[in-house]
N, C-alpha and C positions, 0 to 999 in steps of 0.2 A: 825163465823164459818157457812160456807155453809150447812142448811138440807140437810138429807139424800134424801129425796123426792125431793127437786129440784135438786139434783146431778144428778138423776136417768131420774127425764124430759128432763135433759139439753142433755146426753150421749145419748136417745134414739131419741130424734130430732136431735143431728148432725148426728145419725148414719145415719136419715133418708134423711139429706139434703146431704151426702154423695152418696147416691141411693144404700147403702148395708144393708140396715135391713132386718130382717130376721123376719118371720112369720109361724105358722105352718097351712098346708093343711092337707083336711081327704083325706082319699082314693076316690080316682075317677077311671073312666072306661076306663081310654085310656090305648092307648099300651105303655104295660110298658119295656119301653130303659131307664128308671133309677133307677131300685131298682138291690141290689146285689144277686140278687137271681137266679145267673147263670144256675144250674141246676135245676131250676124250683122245689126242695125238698120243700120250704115255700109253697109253693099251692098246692103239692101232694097228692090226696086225698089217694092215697096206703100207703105213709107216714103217716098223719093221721091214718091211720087206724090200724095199727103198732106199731105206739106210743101207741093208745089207746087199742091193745092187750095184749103190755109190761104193761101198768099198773094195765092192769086187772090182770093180770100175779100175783100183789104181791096186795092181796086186805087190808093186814095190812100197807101198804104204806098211811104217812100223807100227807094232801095238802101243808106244808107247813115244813118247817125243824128244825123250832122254836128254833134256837140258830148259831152259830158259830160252823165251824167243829170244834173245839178245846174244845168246851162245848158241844151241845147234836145233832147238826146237822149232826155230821159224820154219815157213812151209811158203810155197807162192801161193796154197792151194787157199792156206788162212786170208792173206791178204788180199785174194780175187774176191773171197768172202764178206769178207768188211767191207769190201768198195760197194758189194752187191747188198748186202744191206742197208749201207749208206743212201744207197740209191732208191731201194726200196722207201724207207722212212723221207726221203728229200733230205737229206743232212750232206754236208761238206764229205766229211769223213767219219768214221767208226774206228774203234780201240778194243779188239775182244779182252775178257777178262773172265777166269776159269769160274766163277760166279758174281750173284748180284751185290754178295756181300764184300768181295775182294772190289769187283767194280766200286762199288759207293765209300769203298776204305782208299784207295785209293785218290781216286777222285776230291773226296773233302779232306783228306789229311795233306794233300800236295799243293793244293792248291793258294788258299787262304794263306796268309802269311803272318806275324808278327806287324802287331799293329793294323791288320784289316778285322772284318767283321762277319761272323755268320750269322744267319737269323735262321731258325729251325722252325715249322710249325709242330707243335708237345708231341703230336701223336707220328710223328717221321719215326720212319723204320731205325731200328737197333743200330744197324749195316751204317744210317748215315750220320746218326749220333755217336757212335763209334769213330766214324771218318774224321768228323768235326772234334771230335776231345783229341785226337794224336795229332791236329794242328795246332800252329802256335796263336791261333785268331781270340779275338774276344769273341763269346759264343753267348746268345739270346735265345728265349723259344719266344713266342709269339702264340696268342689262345686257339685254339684248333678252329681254322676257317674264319679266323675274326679279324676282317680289315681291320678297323680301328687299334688292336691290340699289335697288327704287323708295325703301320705304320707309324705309335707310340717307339716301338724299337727301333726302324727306319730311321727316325728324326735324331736316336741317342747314338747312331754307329755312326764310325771310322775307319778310315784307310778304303781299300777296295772292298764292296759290298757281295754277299751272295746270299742268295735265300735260298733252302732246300725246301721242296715239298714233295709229297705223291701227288700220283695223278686222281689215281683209288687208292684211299686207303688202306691198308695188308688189315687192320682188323678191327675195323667200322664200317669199310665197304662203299662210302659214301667219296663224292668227288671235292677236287678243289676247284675254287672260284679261278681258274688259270688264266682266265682276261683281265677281270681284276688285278689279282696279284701284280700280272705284268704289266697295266697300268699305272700301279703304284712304281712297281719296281722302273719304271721311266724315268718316274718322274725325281727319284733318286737313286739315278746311277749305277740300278741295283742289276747281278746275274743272277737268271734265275734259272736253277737247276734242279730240273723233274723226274721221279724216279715213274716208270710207268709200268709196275712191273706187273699188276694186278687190271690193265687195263686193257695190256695185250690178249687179243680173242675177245674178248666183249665189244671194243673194238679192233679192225680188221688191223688199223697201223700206227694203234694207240691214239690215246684224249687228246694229248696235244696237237697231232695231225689230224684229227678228226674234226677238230675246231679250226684249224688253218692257224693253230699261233704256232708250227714251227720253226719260221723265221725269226721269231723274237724270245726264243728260248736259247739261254747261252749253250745248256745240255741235254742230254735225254739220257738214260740208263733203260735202257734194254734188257729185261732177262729173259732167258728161253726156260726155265725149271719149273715153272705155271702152264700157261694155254700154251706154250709151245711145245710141252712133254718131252725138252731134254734136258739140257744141265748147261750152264754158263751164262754170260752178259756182254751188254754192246755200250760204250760209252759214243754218244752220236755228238758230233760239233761241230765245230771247226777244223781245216785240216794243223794249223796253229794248235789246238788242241790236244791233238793227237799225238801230234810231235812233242809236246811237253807230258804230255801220261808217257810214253816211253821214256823220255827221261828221268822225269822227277817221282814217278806211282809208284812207291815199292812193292804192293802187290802183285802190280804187274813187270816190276823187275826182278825181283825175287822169288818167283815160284816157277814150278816146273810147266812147262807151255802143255795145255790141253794136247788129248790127245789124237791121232788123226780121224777116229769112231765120233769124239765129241764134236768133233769141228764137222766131218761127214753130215752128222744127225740133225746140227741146226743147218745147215746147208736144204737138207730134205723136208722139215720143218717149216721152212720159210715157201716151199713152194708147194706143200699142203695149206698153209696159210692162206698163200693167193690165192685158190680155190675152197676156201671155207665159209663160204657165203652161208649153204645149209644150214652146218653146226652152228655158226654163229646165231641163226634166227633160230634156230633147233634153240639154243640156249636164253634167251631172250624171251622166247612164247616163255619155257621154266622158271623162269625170275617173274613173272609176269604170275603162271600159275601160282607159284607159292605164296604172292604177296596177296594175290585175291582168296585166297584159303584162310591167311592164317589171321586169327583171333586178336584185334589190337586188345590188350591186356595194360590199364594204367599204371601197376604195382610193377609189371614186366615191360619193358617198353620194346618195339623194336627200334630197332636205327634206322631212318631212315638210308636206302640207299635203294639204286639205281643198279649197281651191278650184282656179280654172279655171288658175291660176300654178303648173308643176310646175317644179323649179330641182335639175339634176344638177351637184354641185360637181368641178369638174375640177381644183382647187387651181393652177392658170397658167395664163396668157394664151395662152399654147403650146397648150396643148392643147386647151382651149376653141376654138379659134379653128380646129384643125385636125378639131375633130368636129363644127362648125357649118360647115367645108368639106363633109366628107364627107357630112353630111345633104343639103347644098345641088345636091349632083352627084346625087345622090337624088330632087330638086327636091322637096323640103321647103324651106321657110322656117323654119329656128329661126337666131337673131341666139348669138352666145356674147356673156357680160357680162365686160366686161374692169375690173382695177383702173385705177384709183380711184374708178371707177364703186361697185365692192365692196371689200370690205375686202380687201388682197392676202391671197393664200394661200384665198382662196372664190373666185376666176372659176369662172363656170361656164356652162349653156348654160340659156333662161332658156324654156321651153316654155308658149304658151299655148294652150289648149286652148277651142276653140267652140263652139258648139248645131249647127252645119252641118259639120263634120269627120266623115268617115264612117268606119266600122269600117274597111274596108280603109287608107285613109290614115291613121289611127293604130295600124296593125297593120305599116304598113309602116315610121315612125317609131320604134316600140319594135325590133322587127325588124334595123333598123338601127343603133338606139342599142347593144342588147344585143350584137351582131356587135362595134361598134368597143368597147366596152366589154373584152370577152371577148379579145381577142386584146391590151389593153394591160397 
């Protein structure tokens, strides 16, 4: 029997003779085109300063929440919260959960049952492929964005149906057909439940309320660790729902309940939101500037997309990795996305774009891009 220690040598040298391992950097000073933090709330010194008045606000407030909401962490300050979000989004009720990944584990692993069915679209976040393998459902993907390939799966499932999708995709950037889908999903039986975590701040209260199909969405997942610049997520629904994630979500029965900073901060968050009308167009003119800059390149294709995630495909790790050097000697921050992160043969370089990025810093990004483009 193989040690565990040379198991662990042998996986992190092929990852590395692979050229996809993976390492953690600190923060550095370049410009940053790869953090999520669209509306610029994460570095908001007003923000800040907000947050730290709301907890001035309650000075009987602990640092810490010292149990499970189910045991001593609940707060009524939480649950004024979730109603207050609920209401913001139009939703029945809301379920916080101390992230998007604990939210979508929870959620897809509780729900689904032995003998029902999920349908995934390939490119759904980790978080809800994840959720969906620790339930006992029979589970499908379905081709990214392609009615005809949902509805091939639609017609083979059983038991109670659910289809997961994004709103914007975490790393194509591009949206889903969410009329459709829900069309389909009608016309068999289907819930459909949409993570929207990349859609919040681009729009003001996300795609699917942007478009009026909240009504006919069974869920929403709500994260604040993107355009909202804090940490945690909102499961939006029914209040039937709600009541069944407290009982059956182990993520959300089993971990220590947020603490009363985290809960404070999307409290604050949400009503910088309501007044982000500027950033938001602030960010939009930017999406807008870069796509009229940069260089449609056949060998390098971009993705098409609409939001603040622009994603140029470099098809290797190689090269990915040598034009998110060259931007960095640039002092740009863009990250290249390596396989298995992406499907091999799509690495590419994964650009985020924010409400505080100025004309010149993304004139000097395309600029650059166009140049290493151009001479490959």
């Amino acid at each position: 029997m193989k040690p565990a220690a040379d198991f662990i040598q042998q996986r992190l040298a092929d990852r590395q003779q692979a050229g996809n391992y993976r390492t953690l950097k600190p923060e550095n000073d370049l410009i940053d085109f790869c953090s999520n933090d669209y509306l610029g709330f994460a570095r908001s010194p007003k923000l800040k300063q907000k947050i730290a008045e709301e907890i001035a606000a309650y000075p009987e407030s602990h640092n810490g929440s010292a149990g499970s909401r189910l045991l001593a962490g609940n707060l009524e300050y939480t649950e004024q919260l979730e109603a207050s979000i609920a209401g913001y989004h139009e939703a029945e009720a809301g379920l916080l959960f101390n992230s998007g990944y604990d939210a979508n584990i929870g959620l897809f692993s509780s729900l689904p049952q032995r003998g029902d069915t999920i349908i995934l679209d390939e490119l759904a976040h980790a978080s809800i492929i994840d959720g969906a393998r620790l339930s006992n459902a029979n589970r499908y993907t379905f081709k990214h964005n392609d009615l005809k390939s949902l509805e091939n799966k639609l017609k083979a499932a059983k038991g109670t149906i659910f289809i997961g999708i994004e709103s914007i995709y975490s790393m194509d950037g591009d949206a889903a057909p969410i009329t459709e889908i829900l069309d389909l999903a009608d016309v068999y039986n289907a819930a459909v439940i949409v993570d929207e975590a990349h859609a919040i701040g681009l729009y003001k209260t996300g795609l699917v309320q942007q478009l009026g199909l909240h009504q006919r969405v069974f869920a929403r997942v709500i994260t604040f660790g993107k355009a909202m610049g804090c940490h945690g997520a909102i499961v939006l629904g029914s209040d039937d729902l709600r009541r069944y994630l407290i009982n059956f979500a182990r993520s959300f029965i089993y971990t220590t309940a947020a603490s009363f900073h985290q809960v404070a901060s999307t409290k604050m968050a949400y009503v910088f939101l309501g007044d982000a009308d500027v950033a938001i167009s602030a960010l939009q003119n930017n999406i807008a500037l870069f796509k009229n800059n940069i260089s449609k390149h056949e060998a390098f294709p971009l993705i098409e997309s609409e939001s603040a995630i622009q994603c140029i495909i470099l098809k290797s790790n190689e090269k990915a990795k040598q034009i998110a050097s060259v931007l960095q000697q640039k002092g740009i921050d863009v990250r290249p996305i390596l396989s298995p992160t992406v499907p091999q043969g799509s690495e590419r370089i994964r650009i985020c774009l924010h409400s505080y990025n100025t004309p010149d810093e993304i004139l000097l990004l395309t600029d650059t891009i166009n140049k290493f483009l151009h001479e490959r």
